[in-house]
DRENDO-1510 file (C-alpha; in Angstrom, 1 decimal, always signed):
<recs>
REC; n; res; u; v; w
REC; 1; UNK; +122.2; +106.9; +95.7 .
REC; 2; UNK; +118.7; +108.1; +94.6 .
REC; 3; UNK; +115.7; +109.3; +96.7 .
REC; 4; UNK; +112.0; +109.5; +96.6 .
REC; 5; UNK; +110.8; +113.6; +96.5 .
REC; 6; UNK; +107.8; +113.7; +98.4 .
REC; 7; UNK; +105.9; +116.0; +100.4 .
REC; 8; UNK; +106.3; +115.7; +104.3 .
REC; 9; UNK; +103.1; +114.1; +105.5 .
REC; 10; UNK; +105.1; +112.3; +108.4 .
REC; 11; UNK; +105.1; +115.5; +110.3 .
REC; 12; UNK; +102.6; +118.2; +111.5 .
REC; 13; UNK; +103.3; +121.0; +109.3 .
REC; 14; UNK; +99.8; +122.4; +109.5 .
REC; 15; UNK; +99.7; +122.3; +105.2 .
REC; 16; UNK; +96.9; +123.9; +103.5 .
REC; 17; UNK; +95.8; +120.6; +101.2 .
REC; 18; UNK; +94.8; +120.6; +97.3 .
REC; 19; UNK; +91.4; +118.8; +96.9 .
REC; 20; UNK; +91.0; +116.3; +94.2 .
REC; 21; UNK; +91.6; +117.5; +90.9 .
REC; 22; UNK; +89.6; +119.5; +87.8 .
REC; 23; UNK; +88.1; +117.1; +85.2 .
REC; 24; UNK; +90.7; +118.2; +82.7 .
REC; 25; UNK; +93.7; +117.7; +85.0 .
REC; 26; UNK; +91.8; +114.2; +86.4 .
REC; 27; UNK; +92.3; +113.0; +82.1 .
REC; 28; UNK; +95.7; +112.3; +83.0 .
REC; 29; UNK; +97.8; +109.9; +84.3 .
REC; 30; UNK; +100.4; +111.8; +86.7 .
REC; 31; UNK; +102.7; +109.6; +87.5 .
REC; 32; UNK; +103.2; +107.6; +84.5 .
REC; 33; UNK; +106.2; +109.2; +83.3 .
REC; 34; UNK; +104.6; +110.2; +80.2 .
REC; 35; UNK; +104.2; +112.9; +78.1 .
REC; 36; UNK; +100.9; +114.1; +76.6 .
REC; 37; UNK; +99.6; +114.4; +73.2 .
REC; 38; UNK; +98.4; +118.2; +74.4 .
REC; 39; UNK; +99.3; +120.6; +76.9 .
REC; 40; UNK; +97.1; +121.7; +79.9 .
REC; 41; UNK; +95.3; +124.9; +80.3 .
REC; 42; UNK; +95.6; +127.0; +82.9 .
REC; 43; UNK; +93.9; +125.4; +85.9 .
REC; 44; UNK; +92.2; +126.6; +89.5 .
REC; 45; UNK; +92.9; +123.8; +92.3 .
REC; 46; UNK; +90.9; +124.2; +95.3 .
REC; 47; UNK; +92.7; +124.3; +98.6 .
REC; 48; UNK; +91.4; +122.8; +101.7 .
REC; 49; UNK; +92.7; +124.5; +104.8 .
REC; 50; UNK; +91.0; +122.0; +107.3 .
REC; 51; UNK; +94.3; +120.7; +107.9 .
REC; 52; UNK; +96.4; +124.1; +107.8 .
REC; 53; UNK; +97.2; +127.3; +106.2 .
REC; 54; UNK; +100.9; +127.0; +105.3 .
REC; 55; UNK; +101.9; +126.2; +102.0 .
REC; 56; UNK; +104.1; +123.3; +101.0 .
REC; 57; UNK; +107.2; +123.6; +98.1 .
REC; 58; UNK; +105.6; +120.4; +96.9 .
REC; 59; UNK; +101.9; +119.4; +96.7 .
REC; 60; UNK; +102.6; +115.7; +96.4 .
REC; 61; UNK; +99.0; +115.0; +95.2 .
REC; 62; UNK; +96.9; +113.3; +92.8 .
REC; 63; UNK; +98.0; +116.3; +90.7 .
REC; 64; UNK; +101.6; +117.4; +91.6 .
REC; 65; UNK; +102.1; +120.7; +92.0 .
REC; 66; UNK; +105.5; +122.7; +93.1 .
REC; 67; UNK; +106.1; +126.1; +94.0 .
REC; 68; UNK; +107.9; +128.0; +91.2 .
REC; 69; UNK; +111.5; +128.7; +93.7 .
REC; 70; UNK; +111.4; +124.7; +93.6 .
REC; 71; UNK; +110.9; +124.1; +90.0 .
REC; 72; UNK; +113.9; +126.8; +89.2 .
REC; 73; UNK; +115.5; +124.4; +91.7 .
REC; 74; UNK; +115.2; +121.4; +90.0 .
REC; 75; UNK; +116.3; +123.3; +86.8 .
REC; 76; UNK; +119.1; +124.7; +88.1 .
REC; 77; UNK; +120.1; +120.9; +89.3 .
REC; 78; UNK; +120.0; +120.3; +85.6 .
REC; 79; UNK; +116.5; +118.3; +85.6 .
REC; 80; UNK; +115.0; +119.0; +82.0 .
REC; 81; UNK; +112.3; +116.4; +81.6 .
REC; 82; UNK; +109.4; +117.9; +83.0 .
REC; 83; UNK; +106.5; +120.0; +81.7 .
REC; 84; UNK; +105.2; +122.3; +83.9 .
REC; 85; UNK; +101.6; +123.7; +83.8 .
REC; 86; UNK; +100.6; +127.2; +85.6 .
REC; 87; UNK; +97.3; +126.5; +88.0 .
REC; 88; UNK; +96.0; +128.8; +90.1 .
REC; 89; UNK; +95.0; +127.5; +94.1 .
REC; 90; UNK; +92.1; +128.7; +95.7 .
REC; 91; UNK; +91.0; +128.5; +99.4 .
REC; 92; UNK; +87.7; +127.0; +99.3 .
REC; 93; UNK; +86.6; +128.5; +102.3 .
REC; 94; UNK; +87.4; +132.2; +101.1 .
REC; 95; UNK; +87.4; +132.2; +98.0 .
REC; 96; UNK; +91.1; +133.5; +98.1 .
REC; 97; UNK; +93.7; +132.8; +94.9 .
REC; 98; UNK; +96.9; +131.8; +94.5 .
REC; 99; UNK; +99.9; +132.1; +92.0 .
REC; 100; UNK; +103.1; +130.9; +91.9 .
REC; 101; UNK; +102.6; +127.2; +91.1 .
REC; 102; UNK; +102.7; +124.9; +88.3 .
REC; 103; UNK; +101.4; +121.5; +88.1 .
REC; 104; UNK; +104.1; +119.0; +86.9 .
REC; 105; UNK; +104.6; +116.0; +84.8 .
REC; 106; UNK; +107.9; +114.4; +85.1 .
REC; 107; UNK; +108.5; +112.5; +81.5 .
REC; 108; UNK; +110.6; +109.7; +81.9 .
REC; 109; UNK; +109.1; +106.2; +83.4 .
REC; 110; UNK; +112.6; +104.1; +84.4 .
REC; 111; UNK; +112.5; +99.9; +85.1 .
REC; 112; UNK; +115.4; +100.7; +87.5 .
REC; 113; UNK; +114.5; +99.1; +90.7 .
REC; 114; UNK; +117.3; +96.1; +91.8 .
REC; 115; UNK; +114.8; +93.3; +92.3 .
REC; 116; UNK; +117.8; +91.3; +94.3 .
REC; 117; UNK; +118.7; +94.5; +96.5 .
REC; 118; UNK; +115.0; +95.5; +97.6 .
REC; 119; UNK; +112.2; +94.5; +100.2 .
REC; 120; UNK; +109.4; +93.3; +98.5 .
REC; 121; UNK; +106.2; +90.7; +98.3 .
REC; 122; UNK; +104.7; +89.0; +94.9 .
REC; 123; UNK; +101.4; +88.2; +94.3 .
REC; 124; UNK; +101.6; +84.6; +93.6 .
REC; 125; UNK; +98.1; +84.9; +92.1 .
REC; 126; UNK; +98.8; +87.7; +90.2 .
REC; 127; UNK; +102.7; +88.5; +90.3 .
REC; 128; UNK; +102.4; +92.0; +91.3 .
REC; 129; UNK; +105.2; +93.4; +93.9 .
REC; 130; UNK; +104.4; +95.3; +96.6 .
REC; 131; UNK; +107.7; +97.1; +98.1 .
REC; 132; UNK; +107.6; +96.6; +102.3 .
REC; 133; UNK; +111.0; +98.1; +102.6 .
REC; 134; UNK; +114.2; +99.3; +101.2 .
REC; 135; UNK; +114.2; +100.1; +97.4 .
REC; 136; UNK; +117.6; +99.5; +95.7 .
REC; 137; UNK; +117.9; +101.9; +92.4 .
REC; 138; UNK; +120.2; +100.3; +89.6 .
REC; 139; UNK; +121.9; +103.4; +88.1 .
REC; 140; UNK; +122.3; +101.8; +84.8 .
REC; 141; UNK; +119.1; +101.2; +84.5 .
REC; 142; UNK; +118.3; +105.1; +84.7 .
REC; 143; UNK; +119.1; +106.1; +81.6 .
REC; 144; UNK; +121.1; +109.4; +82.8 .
REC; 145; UNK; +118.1; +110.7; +84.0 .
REC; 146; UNK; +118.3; +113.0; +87.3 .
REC; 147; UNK; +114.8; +112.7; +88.2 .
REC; 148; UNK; +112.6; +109.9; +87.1 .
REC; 149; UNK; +108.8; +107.8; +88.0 .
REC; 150; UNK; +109.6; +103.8; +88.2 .
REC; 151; UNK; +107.6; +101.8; +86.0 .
REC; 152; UNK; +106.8; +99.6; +89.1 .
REC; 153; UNK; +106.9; +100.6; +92.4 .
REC; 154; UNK; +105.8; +103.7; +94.4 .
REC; 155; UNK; +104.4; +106.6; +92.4 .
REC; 156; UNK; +106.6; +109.3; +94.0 .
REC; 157; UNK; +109.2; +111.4; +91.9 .
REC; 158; UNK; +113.0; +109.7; +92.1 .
REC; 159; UNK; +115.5; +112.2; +91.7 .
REC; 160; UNK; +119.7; +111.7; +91.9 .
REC; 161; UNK; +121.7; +112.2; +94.8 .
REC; 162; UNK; +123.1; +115.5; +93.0 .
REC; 163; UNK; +119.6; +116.7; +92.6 .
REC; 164; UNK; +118.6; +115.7; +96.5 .
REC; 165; UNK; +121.8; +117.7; +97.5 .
REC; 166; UNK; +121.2; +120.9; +95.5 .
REC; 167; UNK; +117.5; +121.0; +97.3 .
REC; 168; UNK; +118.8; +120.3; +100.4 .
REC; 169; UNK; +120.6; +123.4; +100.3 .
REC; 170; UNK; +117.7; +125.5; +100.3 .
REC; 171; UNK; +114.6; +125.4; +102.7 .
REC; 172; UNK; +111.9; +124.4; +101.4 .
REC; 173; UNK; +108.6; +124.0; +103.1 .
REC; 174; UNK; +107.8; +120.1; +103.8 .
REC; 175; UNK; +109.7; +118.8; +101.3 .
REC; 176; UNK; +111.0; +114.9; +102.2 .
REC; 177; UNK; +114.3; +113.5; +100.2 .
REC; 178; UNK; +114.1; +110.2; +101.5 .
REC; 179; UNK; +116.6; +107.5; +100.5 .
REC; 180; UNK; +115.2; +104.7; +98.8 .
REC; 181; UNK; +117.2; +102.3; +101.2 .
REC; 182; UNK; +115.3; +104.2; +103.7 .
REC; 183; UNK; +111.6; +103.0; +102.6 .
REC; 184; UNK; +109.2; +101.4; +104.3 .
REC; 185; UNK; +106.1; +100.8; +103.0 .
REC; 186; UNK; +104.9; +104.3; +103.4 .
</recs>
């Protein structure tokens, strides 16, 4: 079984909110599964608290950004394909800044989706799929790999069931492992 690592939007978790991106970090594709030619500097995200104060383990934004107890999470879960890049956040209303959080780039793009065993629409005009429900992983299509972006279907991070376990475990702040079987759309 795999699932989709995401940040809990579904609920009201009063979380503080990155605003868009720095021109640097908006040069790169996120959740390609890529690497990069060249590492990023040191970057300052700005943080707007319109929504809430509290911070999230997982910034599931345009740039995504994890708190450095869940990176050593996935690490210790024996996920090794990542680069991480060290930003700093700052409130935008006060000016405040803070550490402990890395911008990530998971390397590893995976055409694992079971076609047969998901919910999805084609474009006849253009034959893109659009997923409306559950997402079937094929595990020999991953490649071994405990955490993964699919080459076509939603952009979030797809990590094992070993890896969704291990986080499980531990408490982290609006942090969603949702089944893929359990997708919706959304």
């Amino acid at each position: 079984m795999h699932y989709f690592c995401r940040q809990n939007l579904f609920e009201t978790l009063g979380m503080i909110e990155i605003v868009g991106h720095t021109t640097e970090t908006g040069e790169h594709n996120w959740i390609a599964g890529v690497p990069w030619t060249r590492p990023l500097r040191p970057q300052t995200l700005e943080l707007n608290p319109e929504s809430g104060t509290n911070f999230p383990a997982f910034f599931d934004s345009t740039v995504p950004v994890m708190s450095e107890s869940l990176i050593a999470a996935f690490v210790s879960a024996g996920v090794d394909n990542f680069d991480q890049y060290p930003v700093v956040l700052r409130r935008a209303d006060t000016g405040e800044e803070f550490t402990g959080y890395a911008a990530v780039n998971f390397r590893g793009a995976v055409d694992a989706v079971d076609l047969e065993n998901s919910e999805f629409t084609k474009d006849e005009t253009f034959g893109d799929v659009e997923f409306t429900g559950a997402i079937e992983i094929d595990c020999a299509k991953t490649r071994g790999l405990l955490a993964f972006r699919l080459t076509e279907g939603p952009g979030f991070l797809v990590v094992a069931e070993s890896v969704a376990m291990k986080l499980q475990k531990i408490s982290f702040p609006a942090l969603l492992l949702q089944p893929t079987k359990d997708y919706e759309g959304v």
